[in-house]
N, C-alpha and C positions, 0 to 999 in steps of 0.2 A: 660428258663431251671429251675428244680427245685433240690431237696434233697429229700431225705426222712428219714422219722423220724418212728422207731419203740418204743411204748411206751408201757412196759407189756404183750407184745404177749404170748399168751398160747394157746394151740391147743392139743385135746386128743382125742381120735379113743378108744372109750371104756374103758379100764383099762390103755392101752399106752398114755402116756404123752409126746407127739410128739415135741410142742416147748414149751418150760419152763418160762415162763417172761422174753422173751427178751426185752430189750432197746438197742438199736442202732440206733444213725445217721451218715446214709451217708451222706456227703458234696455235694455241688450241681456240678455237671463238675468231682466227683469223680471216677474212676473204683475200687470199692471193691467188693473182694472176699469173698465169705461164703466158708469154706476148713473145711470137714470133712469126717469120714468113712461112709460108708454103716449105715440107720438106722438112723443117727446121727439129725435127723430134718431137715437137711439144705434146701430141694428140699418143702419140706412141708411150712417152711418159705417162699421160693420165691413165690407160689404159692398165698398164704395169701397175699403179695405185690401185685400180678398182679389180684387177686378179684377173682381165680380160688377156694380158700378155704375162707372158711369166720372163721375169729379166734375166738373162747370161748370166749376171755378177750381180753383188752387190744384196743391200737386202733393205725391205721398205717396212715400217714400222707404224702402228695406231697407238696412241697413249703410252708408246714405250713397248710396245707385244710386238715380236714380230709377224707378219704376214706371210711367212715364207710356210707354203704348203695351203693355203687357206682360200678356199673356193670361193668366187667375186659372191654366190648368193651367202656366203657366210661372212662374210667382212661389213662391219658397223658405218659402212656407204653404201651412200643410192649416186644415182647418172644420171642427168638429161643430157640427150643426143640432141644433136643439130638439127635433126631430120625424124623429132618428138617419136617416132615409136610407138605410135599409138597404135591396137588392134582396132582397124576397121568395124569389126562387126559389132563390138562391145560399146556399150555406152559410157560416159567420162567417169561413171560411179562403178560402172564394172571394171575399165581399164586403172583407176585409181584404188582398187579393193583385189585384184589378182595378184599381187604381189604381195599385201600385205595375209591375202589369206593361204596362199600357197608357196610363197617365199618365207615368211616366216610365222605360218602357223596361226595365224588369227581369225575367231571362230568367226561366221559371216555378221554378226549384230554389231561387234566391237569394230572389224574392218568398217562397217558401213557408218558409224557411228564417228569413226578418225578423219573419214574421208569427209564426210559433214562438215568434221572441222574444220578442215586446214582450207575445203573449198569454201566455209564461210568467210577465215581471216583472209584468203585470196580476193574474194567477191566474185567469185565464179559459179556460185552454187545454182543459178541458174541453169549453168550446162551441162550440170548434170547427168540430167537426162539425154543428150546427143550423141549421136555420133560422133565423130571425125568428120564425116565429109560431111556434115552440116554445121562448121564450124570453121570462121577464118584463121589462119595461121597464127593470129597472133592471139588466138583464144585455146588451140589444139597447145601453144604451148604452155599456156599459164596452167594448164591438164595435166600436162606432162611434169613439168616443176612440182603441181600439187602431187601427182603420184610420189615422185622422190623426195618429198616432204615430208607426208602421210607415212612414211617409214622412221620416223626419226630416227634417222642416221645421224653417229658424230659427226659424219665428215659426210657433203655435198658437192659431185664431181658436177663439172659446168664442160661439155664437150662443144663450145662454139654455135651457144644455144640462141644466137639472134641472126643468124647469119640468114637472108634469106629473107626478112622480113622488113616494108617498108620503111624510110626514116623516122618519120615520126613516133610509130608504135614500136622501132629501135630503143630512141630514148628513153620513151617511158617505161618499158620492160627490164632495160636494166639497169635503172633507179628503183622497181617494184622487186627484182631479183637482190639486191644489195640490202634493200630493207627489211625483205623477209630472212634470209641468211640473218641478219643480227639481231631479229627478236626470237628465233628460235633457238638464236645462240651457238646454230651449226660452223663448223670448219669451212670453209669455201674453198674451192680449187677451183678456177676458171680459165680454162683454154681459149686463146681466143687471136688473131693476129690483127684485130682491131684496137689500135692506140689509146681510142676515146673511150671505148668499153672498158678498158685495163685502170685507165686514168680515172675514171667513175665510178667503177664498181671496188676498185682494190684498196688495199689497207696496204700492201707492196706488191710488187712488182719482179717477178724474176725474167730475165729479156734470157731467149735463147738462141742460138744460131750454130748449126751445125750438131746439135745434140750435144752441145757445153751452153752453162750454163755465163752468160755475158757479164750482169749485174743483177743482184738484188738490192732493191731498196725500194722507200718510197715513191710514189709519183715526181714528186717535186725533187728528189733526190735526181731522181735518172732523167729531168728536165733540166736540173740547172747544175749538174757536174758529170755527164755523161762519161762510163769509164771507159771504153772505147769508141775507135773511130766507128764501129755498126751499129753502137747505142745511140751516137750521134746523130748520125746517119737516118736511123728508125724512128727516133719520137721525136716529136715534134712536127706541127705544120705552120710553111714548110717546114720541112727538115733543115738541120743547121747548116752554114754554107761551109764545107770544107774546102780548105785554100791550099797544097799540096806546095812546098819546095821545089824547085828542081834543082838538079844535080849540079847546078852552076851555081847555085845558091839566092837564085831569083824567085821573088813571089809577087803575088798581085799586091801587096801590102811593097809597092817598090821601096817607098823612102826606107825602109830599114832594108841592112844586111844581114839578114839571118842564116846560123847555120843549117847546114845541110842534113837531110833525117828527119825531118820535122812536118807536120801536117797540121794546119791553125784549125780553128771553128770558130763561128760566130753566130752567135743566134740573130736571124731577122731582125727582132725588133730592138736590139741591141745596137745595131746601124742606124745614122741618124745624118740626115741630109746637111751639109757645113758647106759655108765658103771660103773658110779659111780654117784648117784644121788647129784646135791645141799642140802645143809643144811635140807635147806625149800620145796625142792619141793619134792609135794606128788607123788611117785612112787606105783605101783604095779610089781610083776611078776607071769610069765603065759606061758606057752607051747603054739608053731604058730600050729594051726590047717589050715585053708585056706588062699592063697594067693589069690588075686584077682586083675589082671590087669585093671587100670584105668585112663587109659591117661599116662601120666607121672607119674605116681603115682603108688602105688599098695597099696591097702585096704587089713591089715593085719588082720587076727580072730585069738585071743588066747582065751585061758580057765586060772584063777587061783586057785590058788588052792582053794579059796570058790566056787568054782562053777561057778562065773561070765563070761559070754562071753565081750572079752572086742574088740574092733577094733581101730585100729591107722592107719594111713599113711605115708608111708616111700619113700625114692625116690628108684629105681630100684637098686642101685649100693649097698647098703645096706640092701635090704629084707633080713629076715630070711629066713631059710627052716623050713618045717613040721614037728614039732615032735622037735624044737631047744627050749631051753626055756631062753626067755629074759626078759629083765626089763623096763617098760618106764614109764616116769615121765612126770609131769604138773606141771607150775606152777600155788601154789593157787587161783589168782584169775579167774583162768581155770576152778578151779574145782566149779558148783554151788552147793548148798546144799540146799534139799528141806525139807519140813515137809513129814516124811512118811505116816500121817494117813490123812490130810488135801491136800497131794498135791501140796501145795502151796510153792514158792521160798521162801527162807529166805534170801537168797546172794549169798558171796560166801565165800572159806575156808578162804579168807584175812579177809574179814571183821565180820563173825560171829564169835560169841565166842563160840566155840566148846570143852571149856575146855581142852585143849590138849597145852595147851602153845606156839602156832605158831600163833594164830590170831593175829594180829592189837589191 
């Protein structure tokens, strides 16, 4: 098995500056996610990994080898597309044995014999015999996955392989993709600008934007210490309320005077409905515009009076009504506090010194 090593990738399409000097290693036996929006470089990177794009700069590595010169059907990965790739006219035992007998030379007994396999530990071996178009989407892709399996490659490129296919056979596929990657002990790379997929399937996390690479780290890492305002911003639902300074040095957080530059966060359920705020903690209040049932829960939307939309979480027996105006509070080290022009975390209100007399 191997890892791989991104050193300085840069990629540009004319005037666009597609990936930016990326650096990133993945761990060898890792599932990491590339999580970002439309645009954002990510699917351009994977492609540069699997020798589909060849990069400007920079130079991208398997087990330490470089890749540089090295044709996608000769590099120690396989792909699934988003949009499976299956040959129509081929049955799932042909489309999973052409690659391994004319990609990489396996005589037709042994291909046929791999493909057995990996479609038994799938439990697909049923479909063997099918077509594509006698096959629902979310069986053409457990096909597709067994083709890029049935190669054992060190490394398993994931191109935004669920996109497309309804909720529920959503979840379960990429709980059955996560657990197949770790008993075959493959490298995972998975593209993908869904949240919950990244947060499910991944062992980390690299957030992109712009063809730079944001933060890597764990789930719960880039949940509960976002390192910029876009990481903020992107994970999480809701997303976390950012509360912006203005140049007068007024925020929806009114009782405190904070300096100017500064842009707060607060997660949702970090808000909590008060009548009377603690000493220290920082409260805002805000008129409920929408209720929104969520389990147990209801995801509350006020407005304050700066303009801010803010959202909290309350249990049922306690929501507001539309149009009530309430108050709710965090405490400091709830609230993080970013640089506004850089983007970048500084803490949080416990520990930076925000000149307002309440830090640490």
């Amino acid at each position: 098995m191997a890892g791989v090593e991104l050193h300085g990738i840069r990629k540009t399409f004319g005037d666009v500056v597609a990936v930016d000097n990326v650096d990133l290693e993945i761990h060898d036996g890792e599932n990491l996610a590339v999580l970002g929006p439309s645009g954002s470089g990510k699917s351009t990177l994977l492609r540069i990994i699997a020798g589909l794009e060849t990069e400007d700069a920079g130079e991208v590595r398997f087990g330490g080898v470089s890749q540089k010169g090295v044709p996608p059907h000769l590099r120690d990965s396989a792909i699934v597309f988003q949009h499976f790739a299956l040959y129509p006219h081929l049955s799932s035992l042909e489309n999973i044995t052409l690659g391994l007998r004319h990609g990489i030379g396996l005589g037709k007994k042994e291909a046929e014999e791999r493909a057995r396999d990996i479609a038994e530990r799938m439990q697909v071996q049923h479909l063997l015999s099918r077509k594509p178009g006698q096959m629902s989407g979310g069986q053409r892709q457990r096909i597709a996955l067994a083709r890029a399996l049935a190669r054992r490659s060190s490394i398993v490129l994931l191109d935004e392989p669920l996109s497309g296919l309804d909720a529920q056979l959503h979840a379960v596929l990429r709980l059955e993709i996560a657990q197949l990657l770790r008993s075959v002990g493959a490298t995972g790379i998975n593209v993908t600008h869904d949240q919950l997929d990244a947060m499910a399937m991944a062992d980390r996390i690299a957030v992109i934007n712009h063809g730079r690479i944001e933060q890597l780290g764990t789930p719960d890492e880039l949940y509960e210490t976002p390192a910029t305002l876009f990481v903020a911003s992107f994970i999480g639902t809701p997303p976390m309320n950012l509360l912006p300074v203005t140049d007068a040095g007024e925020s929806s957080f009114g009782a405190f005077a904070p300096r100017t530059g500064v842009t707060y966060g607060v997660r949702a359920e970090d808000l909590a409905l008060v009548g009377e705020p603690l000493a220290d903690d920082w409260s805002l209040s805000g008129v409920v515009g929408l209720v929104e049932p969520a389990g147990r829960d209801r995801v509350v939307q006020m407005t304050t009076a700066h303009g801010d939309a803010v959202a909290f979480r309350c249990g049922p027996a306690e929501t507001p009504a539309p149009g009530q105006r309430v108050t709710v509070a965090a405490r400091p080290e709830a609230v993080h506090v970013y640089d506004t022009a850089s983007g970048g975390r500084l803490g949080n209100a416990r520990t930076v010194d925000l000149g307002i007399g309440v830090a640490a």
